[in-house]
N, C-alpha and C positions, 0 to 999 in steps of 0.2 A: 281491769285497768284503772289508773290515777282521773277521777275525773275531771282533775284541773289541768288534764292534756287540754290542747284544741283537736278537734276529731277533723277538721278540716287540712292542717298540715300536720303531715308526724313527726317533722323537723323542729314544731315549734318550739322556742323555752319554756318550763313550767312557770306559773304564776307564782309569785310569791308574795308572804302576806307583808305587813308594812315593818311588822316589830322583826322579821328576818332581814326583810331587806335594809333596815336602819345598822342591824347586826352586824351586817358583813359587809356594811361601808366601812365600819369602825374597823373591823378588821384589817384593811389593807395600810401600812404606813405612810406616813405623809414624807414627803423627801424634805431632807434636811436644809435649814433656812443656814445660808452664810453671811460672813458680818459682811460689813457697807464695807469696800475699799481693796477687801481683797478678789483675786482673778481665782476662776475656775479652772479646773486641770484643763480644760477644753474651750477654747474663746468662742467654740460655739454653744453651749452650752452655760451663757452666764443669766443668771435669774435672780441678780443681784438689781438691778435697773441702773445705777451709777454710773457716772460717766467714765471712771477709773476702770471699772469692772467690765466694760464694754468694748476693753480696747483688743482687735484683732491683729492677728498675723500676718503679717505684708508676704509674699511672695516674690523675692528678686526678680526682674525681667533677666533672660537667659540674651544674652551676647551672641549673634551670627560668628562664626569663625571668617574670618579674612576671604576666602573661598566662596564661601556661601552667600557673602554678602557682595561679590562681584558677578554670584551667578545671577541675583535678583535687579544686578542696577541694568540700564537699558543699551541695549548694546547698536552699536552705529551701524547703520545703514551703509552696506558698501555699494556704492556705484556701477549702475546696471551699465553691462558693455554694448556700443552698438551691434547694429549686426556686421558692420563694416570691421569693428575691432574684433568680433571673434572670429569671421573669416580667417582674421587676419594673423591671429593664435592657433587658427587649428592650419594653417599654412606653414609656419614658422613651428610646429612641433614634429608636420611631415618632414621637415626638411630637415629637423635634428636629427631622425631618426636616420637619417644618410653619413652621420660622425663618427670616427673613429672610436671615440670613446661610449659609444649608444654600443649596449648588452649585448643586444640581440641582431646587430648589423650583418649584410647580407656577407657571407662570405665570398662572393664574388668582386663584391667592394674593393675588402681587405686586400683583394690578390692583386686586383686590378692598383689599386694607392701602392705596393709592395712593388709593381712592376714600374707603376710610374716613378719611384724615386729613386730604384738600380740606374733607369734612365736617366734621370737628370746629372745623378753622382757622376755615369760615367764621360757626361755631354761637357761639366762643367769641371772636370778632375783637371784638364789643362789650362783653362782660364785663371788668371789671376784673382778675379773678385769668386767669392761665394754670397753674391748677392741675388736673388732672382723675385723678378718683376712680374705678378701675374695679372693680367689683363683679359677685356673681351673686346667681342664684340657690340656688346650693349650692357647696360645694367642688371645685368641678371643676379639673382642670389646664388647661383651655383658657381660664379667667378667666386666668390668669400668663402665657400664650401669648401674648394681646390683649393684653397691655399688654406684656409686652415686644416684638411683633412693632410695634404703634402706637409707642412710642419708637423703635424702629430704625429706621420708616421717615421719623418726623420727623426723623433725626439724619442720614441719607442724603439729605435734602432740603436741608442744611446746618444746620439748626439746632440751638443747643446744650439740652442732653433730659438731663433730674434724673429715675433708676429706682428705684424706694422699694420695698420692700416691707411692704408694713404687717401681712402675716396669720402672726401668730406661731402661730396655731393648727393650720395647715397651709402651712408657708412649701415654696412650690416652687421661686422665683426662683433661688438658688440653685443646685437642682437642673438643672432646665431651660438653665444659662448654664454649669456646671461652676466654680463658684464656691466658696469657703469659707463657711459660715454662723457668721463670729464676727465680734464688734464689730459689730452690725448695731442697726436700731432701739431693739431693746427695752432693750439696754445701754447706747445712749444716752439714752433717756428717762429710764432707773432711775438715771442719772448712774454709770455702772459707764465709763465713757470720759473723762468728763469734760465739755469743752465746747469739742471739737472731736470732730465726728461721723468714721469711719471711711468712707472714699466710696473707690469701688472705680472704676476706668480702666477700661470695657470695649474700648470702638473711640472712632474720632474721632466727636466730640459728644456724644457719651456717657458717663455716670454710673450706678453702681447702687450703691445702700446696703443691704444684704440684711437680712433680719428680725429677727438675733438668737436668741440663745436662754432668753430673761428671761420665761418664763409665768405665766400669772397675777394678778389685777388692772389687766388691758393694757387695760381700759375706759379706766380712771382716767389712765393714761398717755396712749392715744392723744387723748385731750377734755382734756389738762392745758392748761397755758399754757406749757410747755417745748415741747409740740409742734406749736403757733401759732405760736409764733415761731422756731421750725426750717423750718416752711415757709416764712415770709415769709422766710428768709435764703436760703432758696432758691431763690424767686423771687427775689430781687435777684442772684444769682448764674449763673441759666441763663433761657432765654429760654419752655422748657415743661418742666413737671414731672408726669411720672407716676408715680401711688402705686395700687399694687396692696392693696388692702384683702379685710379679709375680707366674707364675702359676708352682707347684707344679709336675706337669705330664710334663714340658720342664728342669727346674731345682730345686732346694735344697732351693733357698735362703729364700723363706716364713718361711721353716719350722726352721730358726735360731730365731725366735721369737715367733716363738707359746707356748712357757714354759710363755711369759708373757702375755697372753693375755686369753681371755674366751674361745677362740672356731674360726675353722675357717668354712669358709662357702665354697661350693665346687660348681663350675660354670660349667656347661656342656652345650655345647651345641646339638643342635636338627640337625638329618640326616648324623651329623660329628663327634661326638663322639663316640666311639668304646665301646664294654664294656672290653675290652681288658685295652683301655686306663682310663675306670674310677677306673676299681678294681688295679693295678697298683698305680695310686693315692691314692687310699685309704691304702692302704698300708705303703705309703712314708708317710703317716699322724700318721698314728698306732706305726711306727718304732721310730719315735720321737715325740711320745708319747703326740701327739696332740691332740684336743678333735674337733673330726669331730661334728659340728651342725646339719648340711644337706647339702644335693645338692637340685642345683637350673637350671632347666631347659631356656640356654639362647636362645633368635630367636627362641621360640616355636611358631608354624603353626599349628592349628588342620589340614589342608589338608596334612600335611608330616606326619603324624601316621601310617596311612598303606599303 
């Protein structure tokens, strides 16, 4: 063996004397000096020291796309609902699902709204007006239900169907169809429109004019002579008109219009209506000499019968 190993490691390097190792310093190239002022292929790589020689390559900042930069801005807080208001939506989505137009509605509905509107055609085929008044006896949502489910099914039978709202003191129509409640009756009777009433496109044959929001003195308005003669343009315009009124067994104001119209139709509903409160009603119909059509059982259950 070389005795200028180290016997201690056998990895170590050999010793070398000083006239080699002067040798093979010389050996290795020195890298090439560049003049003052010019750049290097590589701005990292400048060994020039100058300030000229020193200068680096910027990297453009890159632009969010329009998208990206609305997903990163801070997005609004929506307003938590009470528990009163969601009640009050999951209330209002059961009772959509009792619509004509809802997918999946019961087919017992369908036959039953089929039957009630052979009935009224054939109640009202002699009558002169094709006007009809639907009322309760209390403020229920199932009165707005009937008349709007009764118009949808006239208007799916092909015929053209004028949807009023007449109860500014509980207007549901609106709610119930996902509507706006402005420009609606009561602003046009108060002449807040003028004299062209705002009438809303629902589907084919179909019209709704929603309530308004003009309270107050709406006796006076609904029994005016602007509102006579809004129906009768009405009926000269559609072939049946239905006007969802307020209910008869809370106040009066229905029955200022029953002298112009066919018949009204009487809303009860199921487990909550008294017969206390329906013969009462009927009475209030009989006195001003209205022409009761029928009652219509509303939120009927066969398991609340007995």
């Amino acid at each position: 063996m070389n005795k200028d190993l180290s016997l201690s490691n056998s990895h170590a390097m050999p010793k070398l004397s000083k006239a080699r190792t002067s040798a093979a310093k010389k050996t290795w190239p020195e890298p090439p000096q560049k003049k003052a002022g010019k750049e290097s292929s590589s701005p990292l790589l400048n060994t020039s020291g100058t300030a000229a020689a020193q200068k680096t390559k910027t990297v453009p900042e890159k632009k969010l796309p329009a998208k990206a930069a609305s997903w990163n801005a801070p997005r609004k807080k929506q307003a938590r609902l009470s528990s009163a208001e969601k009640k009050e939506r999951r209330r209002l989505l059961e009772i959509r699902k009792n619509l004509l137009t809802y997918t999946r509605i019961n087919p017992e509905i369908l036959e039953a709204y089929k039957t009630m509107r052979i009935n009224l055609l054939n109640l009202i085929s002699e009558c002169g007006s094709k006007v009809v008044l639907v009322s309760g006896t209390g403020a229920y949502p199932c009165k707005t239900l009937v008349s709007a489910n009764l118009a949808l099914s006239l208007a799916k039978s092909g015929h053209s169907v004028a949807l009023v709202d007449a109860d500014t003191d509980h207007p549901f129509l609106n709610k119930l169809l996902g509507i706006k409640n402005a420009g609606g009756l009561s602003e046009f009777l108060a002449g807040k429109e003028g004299e062209r009433p705002h009438i809303i496109a629902l589907a084919p044959n179909i019209d709704v004019m929603t309530a308004g929001r003009v309270k107050g003195r709406y006796f006076d308005l609904l029994g005016s002579d602007r509102m006579k003669r809004f129906i009768a343009l009405l009926e000269r315009s559609y072939e049946y008109v239905i006007i969802d009124t307020p209910p008869v067994g809370v106040n009066s104001d229905a029955l200022a219009i029953s002298d112009a119209c066919a018949g009204i139709i009487l809303v009860v509903k199921q487990a909550h209506t008294t017969y206390d409160m329906l013969d009462g009603a009927i009475q209030k119909i009989k006195k001003a000499k209205g022409n009761l059509l029928g009652v219509v059982i509303g939120d009927y259950s066969p398991k609340e019968m007995y």
